[in-house]
N, C-alpha and C positions, 0 to 999 in steps of 0.2 A: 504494500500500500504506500507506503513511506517513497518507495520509485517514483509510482506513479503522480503523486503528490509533487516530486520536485523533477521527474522529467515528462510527463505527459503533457496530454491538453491544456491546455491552461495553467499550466504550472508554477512554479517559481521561475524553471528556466525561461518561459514566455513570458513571463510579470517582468523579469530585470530587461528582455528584449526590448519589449514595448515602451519599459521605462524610459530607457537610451532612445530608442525611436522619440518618443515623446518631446523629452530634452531638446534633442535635433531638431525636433520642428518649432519648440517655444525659440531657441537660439535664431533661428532664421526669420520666425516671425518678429524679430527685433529687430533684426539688420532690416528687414521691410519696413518698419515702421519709421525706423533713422532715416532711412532714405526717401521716403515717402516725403518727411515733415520737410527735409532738406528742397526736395525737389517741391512741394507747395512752396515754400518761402521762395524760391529761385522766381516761379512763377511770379508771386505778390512783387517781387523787384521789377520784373521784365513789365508788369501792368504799371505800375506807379513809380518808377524812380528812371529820369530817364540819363542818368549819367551811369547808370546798368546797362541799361540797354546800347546806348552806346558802347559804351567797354563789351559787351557780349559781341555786338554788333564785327568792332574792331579784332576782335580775337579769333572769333568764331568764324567769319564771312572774308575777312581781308577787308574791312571797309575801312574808303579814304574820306578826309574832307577832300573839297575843290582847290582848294588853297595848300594842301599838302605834295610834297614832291616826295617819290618815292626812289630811294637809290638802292640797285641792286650790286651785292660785293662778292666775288667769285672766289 
């Protein structure tokens, strides 16, 4: 009986599986949620602040002003 209890169906050895399953996914639902909130705030920038958007603009796109000259060095 004692076996079966700790290697069968539903046993201890499935309980600590699951547990570590479990773990894994609470783990990963954190890093989702970190980066979720990051990526809302990016958003709330790109809506409302537009020296973000610029800088994003500049970084992200290659965007020039009119008035900038761009020199390339080999």
């Amino acid at each position: 009986m004692l076996l079966f209890i700790v290697f069968g169906d539903m046993g201890l050895k499935d309980l600590f599986a699951r547990r570590a399953e479990r773990n894994e996914i609470l783990t990963g639902n954190e890093k989702l949620f970190i980066e979720n909130t990051s990526l809302y705030r990016q958003m709330e920038r790109l809506e409302n602040d537009p020296e973000f958007i610029e800088a994003t603009a500049r970084k992200e796109l290659g965007v020039v002003d009119p008035d900038e000259r761009i020199i390339k060095l080999k």
